[in-house]
C-alpha positions in Angstrom: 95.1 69.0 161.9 94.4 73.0 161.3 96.5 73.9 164.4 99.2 71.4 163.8 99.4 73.0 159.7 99.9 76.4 161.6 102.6 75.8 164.3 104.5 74.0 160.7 103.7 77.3 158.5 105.9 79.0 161.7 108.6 76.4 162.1 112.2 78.0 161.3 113.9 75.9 163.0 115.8 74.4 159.6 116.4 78.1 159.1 118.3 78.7 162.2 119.8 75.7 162.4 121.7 76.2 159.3 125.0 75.2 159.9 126.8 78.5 158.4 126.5 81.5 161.0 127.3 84.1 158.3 124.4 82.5 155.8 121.5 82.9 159.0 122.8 86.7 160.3 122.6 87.6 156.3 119.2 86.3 156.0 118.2 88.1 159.3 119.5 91.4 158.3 117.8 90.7 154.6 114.8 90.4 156.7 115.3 93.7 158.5 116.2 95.6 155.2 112.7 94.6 154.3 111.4 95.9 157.5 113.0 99.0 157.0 112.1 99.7 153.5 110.4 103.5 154.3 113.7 105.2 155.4 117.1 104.9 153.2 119.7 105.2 156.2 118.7 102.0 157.7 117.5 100.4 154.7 120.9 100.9 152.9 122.9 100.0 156.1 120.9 96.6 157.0 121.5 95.9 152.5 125.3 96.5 153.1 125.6 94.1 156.0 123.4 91.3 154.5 125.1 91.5 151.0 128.6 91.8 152.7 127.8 88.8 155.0 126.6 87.0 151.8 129.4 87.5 149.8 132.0 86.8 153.0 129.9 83.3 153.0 129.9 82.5 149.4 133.9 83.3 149.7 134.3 80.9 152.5 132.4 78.2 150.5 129.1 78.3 152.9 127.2 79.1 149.5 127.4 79.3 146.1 126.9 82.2 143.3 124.0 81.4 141.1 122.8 83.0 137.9 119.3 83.8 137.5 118.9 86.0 133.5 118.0 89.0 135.5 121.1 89.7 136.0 122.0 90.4 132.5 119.6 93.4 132.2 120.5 94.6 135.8 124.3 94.5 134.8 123.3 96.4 131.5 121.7 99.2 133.0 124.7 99.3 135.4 126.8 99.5 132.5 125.1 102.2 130.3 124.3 104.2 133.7 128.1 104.4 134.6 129.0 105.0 130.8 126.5 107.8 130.5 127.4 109.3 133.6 131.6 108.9 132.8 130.5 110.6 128.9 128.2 113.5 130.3 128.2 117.1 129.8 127.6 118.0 133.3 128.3 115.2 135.6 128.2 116.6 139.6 126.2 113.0 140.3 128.4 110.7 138.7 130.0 109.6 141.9 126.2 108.3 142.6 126.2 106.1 139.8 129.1 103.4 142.0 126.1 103.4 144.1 123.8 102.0 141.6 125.5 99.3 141.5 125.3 98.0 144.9 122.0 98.5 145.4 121.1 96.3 142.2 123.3 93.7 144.9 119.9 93.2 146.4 119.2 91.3 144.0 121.5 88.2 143.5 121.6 88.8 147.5 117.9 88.0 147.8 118.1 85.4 145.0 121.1 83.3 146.4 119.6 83.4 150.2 116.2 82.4 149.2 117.6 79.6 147.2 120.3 78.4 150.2 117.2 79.1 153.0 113.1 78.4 151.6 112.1 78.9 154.9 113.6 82.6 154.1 110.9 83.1 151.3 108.2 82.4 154.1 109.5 85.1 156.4 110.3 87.5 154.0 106.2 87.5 153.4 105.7 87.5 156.7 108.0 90.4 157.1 106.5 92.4 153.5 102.8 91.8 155.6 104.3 93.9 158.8 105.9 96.2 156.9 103.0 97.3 154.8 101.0 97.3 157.8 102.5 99.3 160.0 102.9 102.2 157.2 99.2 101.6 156.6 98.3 102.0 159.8 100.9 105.2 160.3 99.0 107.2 157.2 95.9 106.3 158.6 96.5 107.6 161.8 97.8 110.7 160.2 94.5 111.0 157.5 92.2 110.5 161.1 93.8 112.2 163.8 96.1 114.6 162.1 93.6 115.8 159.3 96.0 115.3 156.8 93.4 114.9 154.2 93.9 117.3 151.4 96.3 118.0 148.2 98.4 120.2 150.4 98.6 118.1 153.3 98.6 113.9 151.7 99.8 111.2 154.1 103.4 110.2 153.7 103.6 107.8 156.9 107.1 107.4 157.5 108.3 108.3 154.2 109.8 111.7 152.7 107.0 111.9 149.8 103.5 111.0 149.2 104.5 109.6 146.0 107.3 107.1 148.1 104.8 106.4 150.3 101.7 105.4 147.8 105.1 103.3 145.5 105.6 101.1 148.5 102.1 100.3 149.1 100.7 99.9 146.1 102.7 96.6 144.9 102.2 94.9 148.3 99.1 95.3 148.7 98.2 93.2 145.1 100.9 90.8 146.7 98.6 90.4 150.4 95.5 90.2 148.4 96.6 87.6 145.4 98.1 85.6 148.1 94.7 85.4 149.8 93.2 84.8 147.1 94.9 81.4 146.6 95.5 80.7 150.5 92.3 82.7 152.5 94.6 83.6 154.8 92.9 86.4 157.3 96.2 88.3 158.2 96.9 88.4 154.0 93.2 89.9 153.8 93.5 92.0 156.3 96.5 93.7 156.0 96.0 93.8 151.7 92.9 95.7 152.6 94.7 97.8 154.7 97.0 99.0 152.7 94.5 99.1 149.3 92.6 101.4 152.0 95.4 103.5 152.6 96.6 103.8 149.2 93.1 105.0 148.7 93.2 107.8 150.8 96.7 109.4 149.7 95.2 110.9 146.4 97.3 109.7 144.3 96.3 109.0 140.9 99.1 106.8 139.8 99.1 104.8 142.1 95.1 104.2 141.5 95.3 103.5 137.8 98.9 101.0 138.5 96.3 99.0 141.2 93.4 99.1 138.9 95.3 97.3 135.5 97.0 95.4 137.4 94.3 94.0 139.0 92.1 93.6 136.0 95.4 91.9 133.9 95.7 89.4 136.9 91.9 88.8 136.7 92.1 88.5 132.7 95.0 86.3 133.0 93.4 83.8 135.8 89.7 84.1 135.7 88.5 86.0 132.7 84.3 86.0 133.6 85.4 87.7 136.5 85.8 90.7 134.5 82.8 91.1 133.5 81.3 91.5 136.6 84.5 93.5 138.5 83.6 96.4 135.6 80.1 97.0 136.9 81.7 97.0 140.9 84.3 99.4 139.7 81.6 101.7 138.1 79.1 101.6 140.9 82.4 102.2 143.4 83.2 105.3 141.4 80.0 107.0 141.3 80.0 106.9 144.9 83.1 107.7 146.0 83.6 110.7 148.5 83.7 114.0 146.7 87.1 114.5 147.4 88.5 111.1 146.0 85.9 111.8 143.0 87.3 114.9 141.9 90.9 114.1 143.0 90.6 111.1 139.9 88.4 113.1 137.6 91.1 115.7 137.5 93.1 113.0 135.8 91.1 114.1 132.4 92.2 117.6 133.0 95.2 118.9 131.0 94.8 122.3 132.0 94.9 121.3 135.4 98.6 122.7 136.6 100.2 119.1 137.8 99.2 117.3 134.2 99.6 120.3 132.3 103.2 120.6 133.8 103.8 116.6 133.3 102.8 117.3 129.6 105.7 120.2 129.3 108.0 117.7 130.6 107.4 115.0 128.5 107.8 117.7 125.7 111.1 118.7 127.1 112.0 114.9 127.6 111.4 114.4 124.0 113.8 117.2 123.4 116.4 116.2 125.4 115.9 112.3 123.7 116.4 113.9 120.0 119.6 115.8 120.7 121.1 112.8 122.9 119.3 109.5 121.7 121.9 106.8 122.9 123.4 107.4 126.4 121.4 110.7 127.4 122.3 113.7 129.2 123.7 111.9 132.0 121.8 109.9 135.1 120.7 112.8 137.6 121.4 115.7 134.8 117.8 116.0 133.9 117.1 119.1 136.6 120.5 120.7 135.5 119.5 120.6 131.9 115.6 121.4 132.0 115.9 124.7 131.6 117.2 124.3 128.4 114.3 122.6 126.9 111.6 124.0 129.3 108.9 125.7 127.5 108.1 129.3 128.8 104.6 128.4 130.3 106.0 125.1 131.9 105.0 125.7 135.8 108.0 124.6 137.3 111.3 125.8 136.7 113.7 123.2 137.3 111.4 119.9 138.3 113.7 116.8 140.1 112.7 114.5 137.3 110.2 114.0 134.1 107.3 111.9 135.9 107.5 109.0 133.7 110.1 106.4 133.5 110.1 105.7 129.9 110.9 109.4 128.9 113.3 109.6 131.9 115.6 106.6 131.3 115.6 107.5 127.6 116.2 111.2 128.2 118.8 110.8 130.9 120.5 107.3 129.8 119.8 106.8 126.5 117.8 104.3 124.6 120.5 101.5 126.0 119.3 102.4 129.1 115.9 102.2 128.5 116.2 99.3 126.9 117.8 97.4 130.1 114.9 98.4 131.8 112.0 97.1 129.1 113.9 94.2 129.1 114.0 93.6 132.9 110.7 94.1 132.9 110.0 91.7 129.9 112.2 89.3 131.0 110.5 88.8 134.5 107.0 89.0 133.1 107.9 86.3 131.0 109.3 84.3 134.2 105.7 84.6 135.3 103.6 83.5 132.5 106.0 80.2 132.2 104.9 79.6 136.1 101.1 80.1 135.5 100.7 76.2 134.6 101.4 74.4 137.8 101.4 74.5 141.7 103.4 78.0 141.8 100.7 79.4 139.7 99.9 82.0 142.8 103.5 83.6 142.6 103.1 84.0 139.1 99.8 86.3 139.7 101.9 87.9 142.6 104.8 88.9 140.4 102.5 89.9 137.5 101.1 92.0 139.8 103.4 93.7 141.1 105.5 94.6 137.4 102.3 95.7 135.7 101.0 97.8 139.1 104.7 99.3 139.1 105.0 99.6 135.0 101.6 101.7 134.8 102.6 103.7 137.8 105.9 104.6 136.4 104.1 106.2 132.9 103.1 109.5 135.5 106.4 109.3 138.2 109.7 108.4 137.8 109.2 105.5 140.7 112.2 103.2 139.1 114.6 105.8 140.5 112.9 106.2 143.8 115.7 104.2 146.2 113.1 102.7 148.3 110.8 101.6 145.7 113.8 100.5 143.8 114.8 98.0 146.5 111.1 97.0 147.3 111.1 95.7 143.4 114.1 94.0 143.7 113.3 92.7 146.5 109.9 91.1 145.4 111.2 90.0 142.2 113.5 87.9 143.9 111.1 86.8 146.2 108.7 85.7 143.0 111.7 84.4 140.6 112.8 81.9 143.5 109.1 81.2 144.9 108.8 80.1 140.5 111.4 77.8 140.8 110.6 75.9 144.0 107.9 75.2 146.2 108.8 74.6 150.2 110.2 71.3 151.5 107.2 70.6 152.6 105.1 70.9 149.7 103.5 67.4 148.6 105.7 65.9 145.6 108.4 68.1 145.6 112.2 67.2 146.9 114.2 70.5 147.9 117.4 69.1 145.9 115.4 68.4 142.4 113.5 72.2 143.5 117.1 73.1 143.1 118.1 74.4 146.9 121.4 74.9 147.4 123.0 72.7 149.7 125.0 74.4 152.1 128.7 73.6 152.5 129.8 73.2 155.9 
């Protein structure tokens, strides 16, 4: 019975025998976008052909457009971006801003194929699992062999940056765990831990606190005596971490400590900026050409990339309409969670929790919402966790796939 369950969990043969061509190479490039979520060239090109395959399908009649109310705040922030950028001062990025727009296409793209293909929801896990391993295992094998093991020299695996590098990890590696948690799978165990591991070892403090709340909400939220006895681990884990790791999060207390006293001279300057342009900013991208007028003579860096906390940078660089998309993209998908808590999907609504609260308390020290890889990999799992809400596989006991609410392919 066991092995029979497991040769079903890797049945795709309803997947590929779909009977639209452009609906299953969509959904296979989807899958390799996912796969290639470290590096922007082949991350943006595998997006492109999956959503231009999509939309060539849905023209054609082999799927339909549907509306999920993420899309509203998605298409606000589009709309305040490109206004701010059109109304800016200095606008040498506003070109950029067209850009914005398709990747937010991810999306509705992963939405609409994960409602015309479940057995696309199933690989796409599958596919997160690999992914995260194999960047695990890459900044492992660059913290062991390669010695990269200090401030000077973090792990950044296939990525550009530490901090993209610790962004993609950190919300998968909640999803791999959560997910065991419900279904004791080994390769979700193994490859969670591998990557909470990892995203030990890159030294990034963010990235810590995001795992920590987010852990602790999604224990509050599901099993609340838990807590009490996860505080005591914690402590005991703490006091006897490596010297290195122990100082590394102590220095989080630190504001003379040059990175958080220069985070504190940009939220200073952010708050500057905010005051003298409260509704549409200085323009998305302008914050680096404008610093200098709001810097603060002892600020250590001259002209920083961005303000290290996505509530001060939206505001400052797309006003208060922009931030305001984004609070309510997050609100609006949190709330798609709690209203799945009560029932048999009650595991994706821990998953997507998860993953917006890890992100959220990340973003309040970097600017990871306008990181372009991270920026897909949210999309990408929120549309993985708004779908996985709405319907449980075919297989599932008591539920039909039309009353779930698939969409039946047109021939």
């Amino acid at each position: 019975m066991t092995r029979q369950r497991g040769l079903a969990l890797l049945d795709f043969s309803s997947f590929v025998a779909h009977p639209s061509a452009l609906i299953v190479t969509s959904a296979v490039i989807y899958t390799l976008q996912i796969l290639f979520q470290a590096k922007i060239a082949p991350l943006e090109l595998c997006a492109f052909w999956s959503i231009f395959l999509l939309g060539w399908a849905i023209a054609r009649g082999d799927a339909r457009f549907s509306w999920h109310i993420l899309y509203f705040p998605l298409i606000v922030y589009g709309v305040v971006s490109t206004t701010s950028a059109l109304l800016a001062k200095h606008h040498p990025h506003h070109d950029a801003e067209g850009v914005l727009w398709f990747k937010m296409l991810i999306f509705p793209g992963g939405v609409i194929l994960f409602r015309t293909l479940p057995r696309l929801r199933e690989l796409a896990v599958y596919a997160h699992a690999a992914f995260v391993t194999i960047l695990s295992s890459w900044g492992l094998y660059e913290f062991i062999v390669l010695d990269q093991r200090d401030l000077e020299h973090r792990i950044t695996g296939p990525s550009t940056h530490v901090m993209t590098f610790s962004g993609l990890i950190l919300p998968l590696s909640l999803m791999l765990l959560v997910l065991w948690w419900y279904e004791r799978k080994w390769w979700q165990l193994t490859a969670g831990t591998l990557a909470t591991v990892t995203l030990l070892l890159t030294f990034t403090r963010s990235v810590w606190l995001g795992w920590i709340v987010a852990a602790f909400v999604v224990l509050l939220a599901s099993r609340a005596r838990l807590v009490f006895y996860a505080l005591p681990v914690l402590i005991l884990f703490v006091t006897f971490l490596p010297i290195d790791l122990f100082s590394r999060l102590m220095s989080t207390f630190d504001t003379k400590q040059e990175s958080n006293f220069d985070r504190i001279r940009m939220l200073e300057a952010g708050g500057e900026m905010i005051r003298d342009f409260p509704l549409l900013g200085v323009g998305p991208a302008n914050v680096k050409e404008v610093y200098s007028l709001y810097r603060k003579q002892d600020a250590p860096r001259p002209r920083p990339p961005h303000l290290h906390n996505n509530i001060v940078q939206l505001w400052a660089e797309r006003g208060i309409l922009g931030l305001s998309a984004y609070l309510l993209l997050l609100g609006l998908f949190l709330r798609e969670c709690i209203r799945g808590r009560h029932g048999p999907r009650r595991k994706w609504s821990d998953v997507g929790i998860a993953v917006a609260v890890s992100l959220a308390v990340a973003g309040l020290f970097e600017f990871n919402f306008g990181d372009t890889e991270v920026f897909y990999l949210m999309l990408n799992l929120y549309a993985l966790v708004v779908v996985a809400l709405e319907q449980a596989l075919p297989e599932e006991p008591g539920v039909n796939a039309t009353a779930a609410g698939v969409v039946p392919a047109v021939a």
